[in-house]
C-alpha positions as CSV (number, residue, x, y, z in Angstrom):
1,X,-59.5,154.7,-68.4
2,X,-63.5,154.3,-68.0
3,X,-65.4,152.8,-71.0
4,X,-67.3,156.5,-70.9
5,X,-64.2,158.3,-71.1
6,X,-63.0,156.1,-74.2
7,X,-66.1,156.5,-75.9
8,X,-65.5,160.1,-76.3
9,X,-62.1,160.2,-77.0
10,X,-60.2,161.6,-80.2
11,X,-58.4,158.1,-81.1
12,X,-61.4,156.2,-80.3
13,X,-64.0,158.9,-82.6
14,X,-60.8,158.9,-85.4
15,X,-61.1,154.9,-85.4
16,X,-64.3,154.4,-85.4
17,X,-65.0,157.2,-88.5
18,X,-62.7,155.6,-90.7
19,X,-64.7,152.4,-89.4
20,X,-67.6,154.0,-90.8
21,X,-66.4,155.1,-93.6
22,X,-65.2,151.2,-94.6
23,X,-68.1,149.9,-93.6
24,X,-70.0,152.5,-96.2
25,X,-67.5,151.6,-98.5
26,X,-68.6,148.4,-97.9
27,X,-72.2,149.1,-97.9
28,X,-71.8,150.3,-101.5
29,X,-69.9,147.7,-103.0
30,X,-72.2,145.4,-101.5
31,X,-75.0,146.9,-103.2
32,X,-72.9,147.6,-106.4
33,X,-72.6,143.6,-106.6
34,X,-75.7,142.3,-105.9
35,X,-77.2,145.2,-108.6
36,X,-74.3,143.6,-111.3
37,X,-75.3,140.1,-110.4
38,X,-78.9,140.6,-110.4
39,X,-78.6,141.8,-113.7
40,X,-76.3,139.3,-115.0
41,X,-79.0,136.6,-113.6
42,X,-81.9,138.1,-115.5
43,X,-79.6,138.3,-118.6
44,X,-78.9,134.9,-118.3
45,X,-82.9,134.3,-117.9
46,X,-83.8,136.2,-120.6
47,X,-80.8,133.9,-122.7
48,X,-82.2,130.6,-121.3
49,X,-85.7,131.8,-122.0
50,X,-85.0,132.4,-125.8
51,X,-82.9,129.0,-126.2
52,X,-86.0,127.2,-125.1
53,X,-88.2,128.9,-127.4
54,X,-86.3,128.8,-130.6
55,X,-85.7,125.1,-129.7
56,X,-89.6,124.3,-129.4
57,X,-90.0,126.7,-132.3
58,X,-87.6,125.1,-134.3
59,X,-89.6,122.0,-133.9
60,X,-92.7,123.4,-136.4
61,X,-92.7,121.9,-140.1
62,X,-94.9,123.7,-142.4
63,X,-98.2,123.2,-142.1
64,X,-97.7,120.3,-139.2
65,X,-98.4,121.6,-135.7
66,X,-97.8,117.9,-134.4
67,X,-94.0,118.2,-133.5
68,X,-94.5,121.5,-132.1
69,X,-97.4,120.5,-129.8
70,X,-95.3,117.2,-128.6
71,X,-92.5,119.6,-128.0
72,X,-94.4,121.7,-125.9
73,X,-96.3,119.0,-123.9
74,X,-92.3,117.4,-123.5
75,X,-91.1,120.9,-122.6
76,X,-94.2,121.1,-119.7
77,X,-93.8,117.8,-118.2
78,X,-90.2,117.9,-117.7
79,X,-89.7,121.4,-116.4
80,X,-93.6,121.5,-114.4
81,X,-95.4,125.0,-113.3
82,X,-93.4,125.9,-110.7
83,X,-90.1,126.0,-113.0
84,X,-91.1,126.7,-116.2
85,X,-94.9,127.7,-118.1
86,X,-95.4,126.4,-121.4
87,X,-98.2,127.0,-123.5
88,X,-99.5,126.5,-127.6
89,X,-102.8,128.1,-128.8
90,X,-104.4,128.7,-132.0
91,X,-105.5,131.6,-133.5
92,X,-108.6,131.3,-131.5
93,X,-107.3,131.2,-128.3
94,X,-108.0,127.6,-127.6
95,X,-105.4,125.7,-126.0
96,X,-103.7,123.0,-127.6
97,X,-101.0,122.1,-125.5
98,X,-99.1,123.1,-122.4
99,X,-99.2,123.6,-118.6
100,X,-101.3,126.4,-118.3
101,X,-104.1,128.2,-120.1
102,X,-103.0,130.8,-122.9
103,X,-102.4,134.0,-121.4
104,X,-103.2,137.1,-122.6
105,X,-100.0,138.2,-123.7
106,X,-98.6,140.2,-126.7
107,X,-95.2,139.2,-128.5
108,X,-92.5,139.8,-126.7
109,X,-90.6,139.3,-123.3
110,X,-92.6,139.9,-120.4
111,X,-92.1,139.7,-116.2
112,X,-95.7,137.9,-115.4
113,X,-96.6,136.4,-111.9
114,X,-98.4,133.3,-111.5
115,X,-101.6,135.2,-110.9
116,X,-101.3,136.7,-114.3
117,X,-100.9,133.1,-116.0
118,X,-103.9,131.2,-113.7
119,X,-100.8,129.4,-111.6
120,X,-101.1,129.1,-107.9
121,X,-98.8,130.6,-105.4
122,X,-96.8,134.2,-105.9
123,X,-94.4,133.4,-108.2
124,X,-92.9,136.1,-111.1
125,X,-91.6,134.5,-114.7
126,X,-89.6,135.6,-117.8
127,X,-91.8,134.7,-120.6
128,X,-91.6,135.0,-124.6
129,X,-94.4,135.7,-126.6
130,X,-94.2,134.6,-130.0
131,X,-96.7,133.2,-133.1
132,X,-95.4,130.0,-134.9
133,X,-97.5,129.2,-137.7
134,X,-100.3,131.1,-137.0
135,X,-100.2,129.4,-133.5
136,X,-99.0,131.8,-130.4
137,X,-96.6,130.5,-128.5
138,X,-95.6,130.7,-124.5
139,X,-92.3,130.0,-123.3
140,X,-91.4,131.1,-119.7
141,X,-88.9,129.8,-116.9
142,X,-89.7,131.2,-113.4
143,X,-87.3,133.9,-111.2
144,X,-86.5,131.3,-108.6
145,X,-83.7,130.5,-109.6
146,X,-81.8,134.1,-110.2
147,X,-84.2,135.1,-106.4
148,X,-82.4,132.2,-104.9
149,X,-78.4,132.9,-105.9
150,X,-79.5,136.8,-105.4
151,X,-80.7,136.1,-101.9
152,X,-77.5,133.6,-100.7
153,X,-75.2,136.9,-101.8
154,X,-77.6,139.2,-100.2
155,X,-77.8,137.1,-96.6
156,X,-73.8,136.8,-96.9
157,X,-73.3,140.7,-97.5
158,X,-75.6,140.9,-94.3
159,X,-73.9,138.8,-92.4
160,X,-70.6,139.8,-94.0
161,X,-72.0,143.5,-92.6
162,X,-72.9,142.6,-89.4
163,X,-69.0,140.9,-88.9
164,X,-67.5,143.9,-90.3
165,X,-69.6,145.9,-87.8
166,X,-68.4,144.1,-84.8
167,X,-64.7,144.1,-85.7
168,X,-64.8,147.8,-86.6
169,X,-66.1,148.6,-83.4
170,X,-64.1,146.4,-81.7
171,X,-61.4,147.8,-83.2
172,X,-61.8,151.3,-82.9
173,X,-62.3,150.2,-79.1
174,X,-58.8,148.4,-79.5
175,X,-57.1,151.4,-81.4
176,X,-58.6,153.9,-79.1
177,X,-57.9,152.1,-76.1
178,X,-53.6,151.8,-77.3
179,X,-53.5,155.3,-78.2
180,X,-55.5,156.9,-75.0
181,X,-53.1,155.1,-73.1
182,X,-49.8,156.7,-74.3
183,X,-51.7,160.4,-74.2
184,X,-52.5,159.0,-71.0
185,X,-49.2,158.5,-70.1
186,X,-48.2,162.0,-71.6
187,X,-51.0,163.9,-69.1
188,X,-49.4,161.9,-66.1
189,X,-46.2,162.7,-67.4
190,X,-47.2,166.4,-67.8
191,X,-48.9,166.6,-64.7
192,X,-45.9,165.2,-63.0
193,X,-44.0,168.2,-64.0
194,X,-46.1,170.3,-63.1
195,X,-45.8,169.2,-59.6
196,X,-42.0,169.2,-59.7
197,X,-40.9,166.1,-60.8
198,X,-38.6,167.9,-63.6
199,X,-36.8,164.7,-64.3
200,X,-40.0,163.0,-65.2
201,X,-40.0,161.9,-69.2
202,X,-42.1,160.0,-71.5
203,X,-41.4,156.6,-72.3
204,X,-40.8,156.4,-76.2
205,X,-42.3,153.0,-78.0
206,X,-39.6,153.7,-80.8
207,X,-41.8,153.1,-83.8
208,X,-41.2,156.3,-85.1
209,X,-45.6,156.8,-85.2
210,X,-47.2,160.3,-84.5
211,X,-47.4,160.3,-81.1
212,X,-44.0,159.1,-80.3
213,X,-42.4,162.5,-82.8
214,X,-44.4,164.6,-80.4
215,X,-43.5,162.3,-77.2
216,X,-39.7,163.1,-78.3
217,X,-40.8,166.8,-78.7
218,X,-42.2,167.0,-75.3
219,X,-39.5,165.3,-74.0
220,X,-36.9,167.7,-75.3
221,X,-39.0,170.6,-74.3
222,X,-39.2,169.2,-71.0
223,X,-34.8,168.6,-71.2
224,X,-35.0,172.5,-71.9
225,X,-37.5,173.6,-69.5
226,X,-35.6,171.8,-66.7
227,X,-32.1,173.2,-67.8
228,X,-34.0,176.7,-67.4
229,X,-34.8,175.9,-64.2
230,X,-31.7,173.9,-62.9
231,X,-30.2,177.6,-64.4
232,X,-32.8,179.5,-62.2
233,X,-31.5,178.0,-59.1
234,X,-28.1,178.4,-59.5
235,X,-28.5,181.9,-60.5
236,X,-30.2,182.4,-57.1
237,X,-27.6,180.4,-55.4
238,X,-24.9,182.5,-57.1
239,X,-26.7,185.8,-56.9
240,X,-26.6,185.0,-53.0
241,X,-23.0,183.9,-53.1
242,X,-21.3,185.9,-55.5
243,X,-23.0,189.6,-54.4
244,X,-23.2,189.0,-50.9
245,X,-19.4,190.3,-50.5
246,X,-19.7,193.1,-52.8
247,X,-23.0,194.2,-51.0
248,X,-21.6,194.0,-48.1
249,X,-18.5,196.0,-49.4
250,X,-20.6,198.4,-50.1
251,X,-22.7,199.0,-46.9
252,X,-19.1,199.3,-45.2
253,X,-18.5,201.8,-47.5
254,X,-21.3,203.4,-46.5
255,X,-21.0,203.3,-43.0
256,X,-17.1,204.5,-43.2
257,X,-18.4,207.4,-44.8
258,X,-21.3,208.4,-42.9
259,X,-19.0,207.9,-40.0
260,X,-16.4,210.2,-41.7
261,X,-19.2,212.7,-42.0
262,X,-20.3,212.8,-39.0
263,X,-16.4,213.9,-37.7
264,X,-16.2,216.5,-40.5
265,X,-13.7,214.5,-43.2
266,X,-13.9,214.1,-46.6
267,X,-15.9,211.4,-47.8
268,X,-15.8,211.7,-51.7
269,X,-13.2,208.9,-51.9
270,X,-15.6,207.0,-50.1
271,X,-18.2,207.7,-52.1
272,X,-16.8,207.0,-55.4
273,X,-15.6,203.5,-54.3
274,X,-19.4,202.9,-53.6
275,X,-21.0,204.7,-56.5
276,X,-18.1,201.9,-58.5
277,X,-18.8,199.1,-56.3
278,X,-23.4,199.6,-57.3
279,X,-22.0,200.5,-60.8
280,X,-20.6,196.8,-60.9
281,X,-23.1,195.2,-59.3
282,X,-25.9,197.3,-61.6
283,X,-24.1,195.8,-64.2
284,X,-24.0,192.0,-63.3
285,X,-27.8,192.4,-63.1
286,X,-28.1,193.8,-66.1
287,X,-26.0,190.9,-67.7
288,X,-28.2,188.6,-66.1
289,X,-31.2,190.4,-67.3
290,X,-30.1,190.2,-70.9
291,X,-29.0,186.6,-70.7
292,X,-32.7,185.8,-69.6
293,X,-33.9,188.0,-72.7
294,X,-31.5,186.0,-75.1
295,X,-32.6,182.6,-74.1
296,X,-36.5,183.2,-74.3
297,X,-35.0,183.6,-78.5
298,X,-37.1,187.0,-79.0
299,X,-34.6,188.6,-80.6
300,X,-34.8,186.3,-84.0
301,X,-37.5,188.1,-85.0
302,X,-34.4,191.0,-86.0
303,X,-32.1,188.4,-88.0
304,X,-31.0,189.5,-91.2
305,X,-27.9,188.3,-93.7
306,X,-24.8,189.4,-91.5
307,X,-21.3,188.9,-93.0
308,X,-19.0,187.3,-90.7
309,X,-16.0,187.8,-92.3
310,X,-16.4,192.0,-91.9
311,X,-17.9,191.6,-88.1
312,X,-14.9,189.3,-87.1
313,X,-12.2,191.5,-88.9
314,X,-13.7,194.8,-87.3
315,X,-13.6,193.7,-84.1
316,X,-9.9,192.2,-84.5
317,X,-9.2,195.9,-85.6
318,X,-10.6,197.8,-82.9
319,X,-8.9,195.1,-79.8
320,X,-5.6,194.9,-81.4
321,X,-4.5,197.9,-80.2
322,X,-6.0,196.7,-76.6
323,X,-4.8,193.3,-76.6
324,X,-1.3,195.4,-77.3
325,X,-1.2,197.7,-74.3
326,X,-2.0,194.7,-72.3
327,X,0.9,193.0,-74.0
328,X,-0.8,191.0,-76.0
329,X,-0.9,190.0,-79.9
330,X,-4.2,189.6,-81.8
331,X,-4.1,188.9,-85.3
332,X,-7.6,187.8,-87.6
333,X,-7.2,185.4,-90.5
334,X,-9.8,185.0,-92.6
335,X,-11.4,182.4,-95.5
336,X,-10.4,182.9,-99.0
337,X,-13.8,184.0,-99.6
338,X,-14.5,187.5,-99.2
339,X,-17.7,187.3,-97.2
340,X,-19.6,184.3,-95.1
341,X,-23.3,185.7,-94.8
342,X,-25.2,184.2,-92.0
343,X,-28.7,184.5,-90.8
344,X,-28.5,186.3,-87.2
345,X,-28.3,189.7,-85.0
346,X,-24.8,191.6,-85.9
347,X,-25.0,193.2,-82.3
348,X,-24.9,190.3,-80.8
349,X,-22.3,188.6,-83.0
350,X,-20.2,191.5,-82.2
351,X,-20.7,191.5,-78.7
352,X,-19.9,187.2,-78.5
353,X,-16.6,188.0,-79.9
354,X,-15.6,190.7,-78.1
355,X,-16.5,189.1,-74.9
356,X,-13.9,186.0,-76.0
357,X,-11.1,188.8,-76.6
358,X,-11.5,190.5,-73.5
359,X,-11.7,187.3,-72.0
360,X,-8.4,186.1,-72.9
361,X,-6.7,189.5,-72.4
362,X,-8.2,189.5,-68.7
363,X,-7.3,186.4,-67.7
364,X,-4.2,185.4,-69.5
365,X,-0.8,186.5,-68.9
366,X,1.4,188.9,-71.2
367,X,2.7,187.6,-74.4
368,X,-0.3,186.0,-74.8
369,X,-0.9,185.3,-78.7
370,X,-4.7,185.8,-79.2
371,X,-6.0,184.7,-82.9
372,X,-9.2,185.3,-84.7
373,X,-9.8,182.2,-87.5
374,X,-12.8,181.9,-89.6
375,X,-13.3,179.3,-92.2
376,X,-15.8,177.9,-94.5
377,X,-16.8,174.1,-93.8
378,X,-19.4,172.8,-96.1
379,X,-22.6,174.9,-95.3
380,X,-21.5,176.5,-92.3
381,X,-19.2,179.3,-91.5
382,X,-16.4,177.7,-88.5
383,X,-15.3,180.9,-86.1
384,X,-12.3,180.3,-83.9
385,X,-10.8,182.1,-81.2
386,X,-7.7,180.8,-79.8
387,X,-4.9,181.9,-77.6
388,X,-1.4,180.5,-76.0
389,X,-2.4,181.1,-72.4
390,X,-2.4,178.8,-69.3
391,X,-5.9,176.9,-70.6
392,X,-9.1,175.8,-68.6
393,X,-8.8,172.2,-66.8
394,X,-11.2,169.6,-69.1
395,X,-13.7,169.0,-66.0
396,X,-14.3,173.1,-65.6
397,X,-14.6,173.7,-69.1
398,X,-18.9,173.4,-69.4
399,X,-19.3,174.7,-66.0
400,X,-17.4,178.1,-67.4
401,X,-20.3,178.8,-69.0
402,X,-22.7,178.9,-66.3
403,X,-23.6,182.0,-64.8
404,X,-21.4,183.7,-62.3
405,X,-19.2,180.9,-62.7
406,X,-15.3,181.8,-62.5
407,X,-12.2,179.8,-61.6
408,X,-10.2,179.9,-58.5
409,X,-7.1,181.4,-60.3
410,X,-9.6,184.2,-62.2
411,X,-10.9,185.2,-59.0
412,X,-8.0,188.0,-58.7
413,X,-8.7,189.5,-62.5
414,X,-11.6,191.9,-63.5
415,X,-14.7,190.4,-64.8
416,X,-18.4,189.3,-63.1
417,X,-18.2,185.3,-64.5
418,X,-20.9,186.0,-67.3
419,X,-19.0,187.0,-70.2
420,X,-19.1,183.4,-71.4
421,X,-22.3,183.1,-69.9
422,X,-23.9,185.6,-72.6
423,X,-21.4,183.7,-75.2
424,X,-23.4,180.6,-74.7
425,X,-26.5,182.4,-74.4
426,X,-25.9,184.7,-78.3
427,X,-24.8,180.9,-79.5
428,X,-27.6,178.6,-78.8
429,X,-29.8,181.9,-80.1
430,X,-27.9,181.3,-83.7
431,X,-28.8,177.8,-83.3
432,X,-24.7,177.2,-83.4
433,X,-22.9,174.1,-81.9
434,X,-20.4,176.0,-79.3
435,X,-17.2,173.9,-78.2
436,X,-14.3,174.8,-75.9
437,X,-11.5,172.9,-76.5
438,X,-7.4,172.2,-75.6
439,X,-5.6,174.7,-77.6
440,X,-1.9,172.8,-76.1
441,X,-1.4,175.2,-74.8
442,X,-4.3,177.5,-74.3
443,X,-8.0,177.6,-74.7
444,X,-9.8,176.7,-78.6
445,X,-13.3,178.3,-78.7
446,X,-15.0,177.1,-81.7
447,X,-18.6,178.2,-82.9
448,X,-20.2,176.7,-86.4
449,X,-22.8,178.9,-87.6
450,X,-24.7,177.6,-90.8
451,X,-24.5,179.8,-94.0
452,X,-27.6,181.6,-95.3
453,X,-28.6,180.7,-98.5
């Protein structure tokens, strides 16, 4: 990706923000110190100041100013005027000892610079003002010391900074650089797609981050989307195939008839055949046409609590008397619990399991037992329809549920091979797991529907 490009991208903006924000955070602990230590310094000054005076002080005997001019003139010489000003005068003002002239100072503890004191060069001192017998005393010590250890933490905050600076930056450029180039590979992914390449999927790094839950995401999106389509084609391969003959059954229909007219005979035989023959073919478009509304899932905007124990037992009511005149049985046992409420759309619940009864009454032979089971499994509701007929092989039993899809030995009974089809199609709308299953011997339909709270 070009350096431009990074520069304004999200991951590179997010990472560098959250460097500026630790590099303020920074900024203001940095300042937050040096303030605390400045302080501390001058404290310890101000502490170092006093010792020194109350120890020259202490050095004055009653009416003997000897000691505490010796004391002062020790005090100058050892420490000199550019560490520390020491200075004794009388009441007059005149000096009597010290390395610097009196100042004009009242008691107390002052900030003076050199200028103020007569010293040369632009220094600033802590001095105490103070009168020992009679005498006014200077003590100071100069800032040097505290402007020296302030400094060394102030040049290693800068240079601290400056560091901090560089490897935020270069990190953000790192961060931004790792992160553009899985969205990277996302866009080529997408754009893949979007020329076709359905199979195409985003590698996952498998850390479980941000960008990998919406990388799985896509990817499962993208699993749908080309299921959708693999299911588009082979509805337009079976549309083709499977109406072709009853189309063409149809114009011959026609034609007979017209040619019957022609001669005078009686066509109405004719024409009911065809008026039967668009009925069917109306509706196996119309199933289609409702199997495409069912998967785009706008119809969960109309779930409500449904009790599957009363929509189950209802329809076992009204097809028993069907299954019967086809020679059938079909009994309905239920849980021990009077109801098992689920979220979802009792139309279409309905319609699921009567599509399963009249499946096994179409295409199984008399004496068929057909049975209705529904039992309660932890949270979810377990509805079973089972029968004793001649089963479905194991390697047809997914592609049963593909549209138009019917087996070589159902090819002679009624139906258009989308009864299951709109089974799967009302299941994967409940968000239920669907399995078809041995029944030994027979077919085991089994849908798990989660209760509603």
């Amino acid at each position: 990706m070009p350096r431009a490009n990074l520069l304004r991208s999200t991951p590179f903006r997010l990472a560098l923000t959250f460097g500026l924000l630790f590099i303020t955070a920074f900024f203001v602990a940095g300042v937050i110190t040096y303030r605390t230590l400045e302080r501390g310094l001058t404290r310890q000054l101000d502490e170092s100041v006093n010792a020194t005076y109350l120890a020259v002080a202490s050095t004055f005997s009653q009416n003997d100013a000897e000691d505490l001019i010796a004391a002062v003139n020790t005090y100058a010489s050892l420490h000199g005027a550019g560490r520390g000003v020491f200075s004794l005068a009388d009441a007059s003002g005149k000096r009597l000892a010290g390395n610097l002239a009196p100042p004009a100072l009242s008691e107390g503890l002052w900030d003076v610079d050199s200028d103020d004191l007569g010293l040369p060069g632009n220094k600033k001192y802590r001095a105490r003002v103070g009168i020992v017998g009679g005498n006014r005393l200077v003590v100071g010590q100069s800032f040097s010391e505290r402007d020296r250890l302030a400094n060394i933490l102030l040049i290693s905050l800068g240079w601290s900074a400056g560091l901090i600076v560089v490897i935020a930056f270069a990190g953000a450029m790192f961060v931004a650089a790792r992160a553009q180039g899985r969205l990277d590979a996302v866009a080529r992914t997408m754009e893949d797609v979007s020329n076709g390449q359905l199979a195409t999927r985003i590698r996952l790094k498998g850390n479980g981050d941000d960008i990998d839950r919406v990388s799985d995401h896509i990817n499962h999106a993208l699993d749908r989307l080309s299921g959708l389509v693999d299911g588009m084609r082979q509805v337009s391969a079976d549309i083709a195939h499977e109406l072709k003959t009853p189309l063409n059954r149809l114009k011959m229909t026609l034609e007979d008839a017209a040619d019957k007219d022609e001669r005078g005979q009686p066509v109405a035989s004719l024409l009911a055949e065809a008026r039967a023959e668009s009925d069917q073919i109306n509706a196996t478009f119309e199933a289609l046409l409702r199997i495409s509304q069912l998967e785009a899932g706008t119809r969960r905007t109309r779930f409500q609590p449904v009790d599957l124990v009363d929509v189950m037992s209802s329809v076992a009511e009204i097809y028993a008397d069907v299954a019967e005149d086809e020679g059938h049985s079909l009994q309905f046992s239920g849980p021990d619990a009077k109801s098992a409420m689920v979220m979802g759309d009792r139309e279409l619940l309905t319609q699921l399991f009567v599509n399963l009864i009249e499946n096994a009454i179409n295409h199984c032979p008399p004496g068929t037992a057909i049975q209705l089971g529904l039992e309660i499994e932890g949270g979810a509701a377990l509805a079973t329809v089972t029968d004793s007929g001649p089963g479905i092989p194991a390697h047809e039993r997914e592609k049963v549920f593909r549209r138009l899809y019917r087996l070589d030995k159902s090819r002679t009974t009624p139906g258009s091979g989308l009864g299951l089809s709109l089974v799967r199609a009302i299941s994967d709308l409940h968000f239920a797991e669907l399995s078809l299953e041995d029944n030994r011997p027979g077919v085991r339909v089994a849908l798990s529907l989660p209760l509603s709270d």
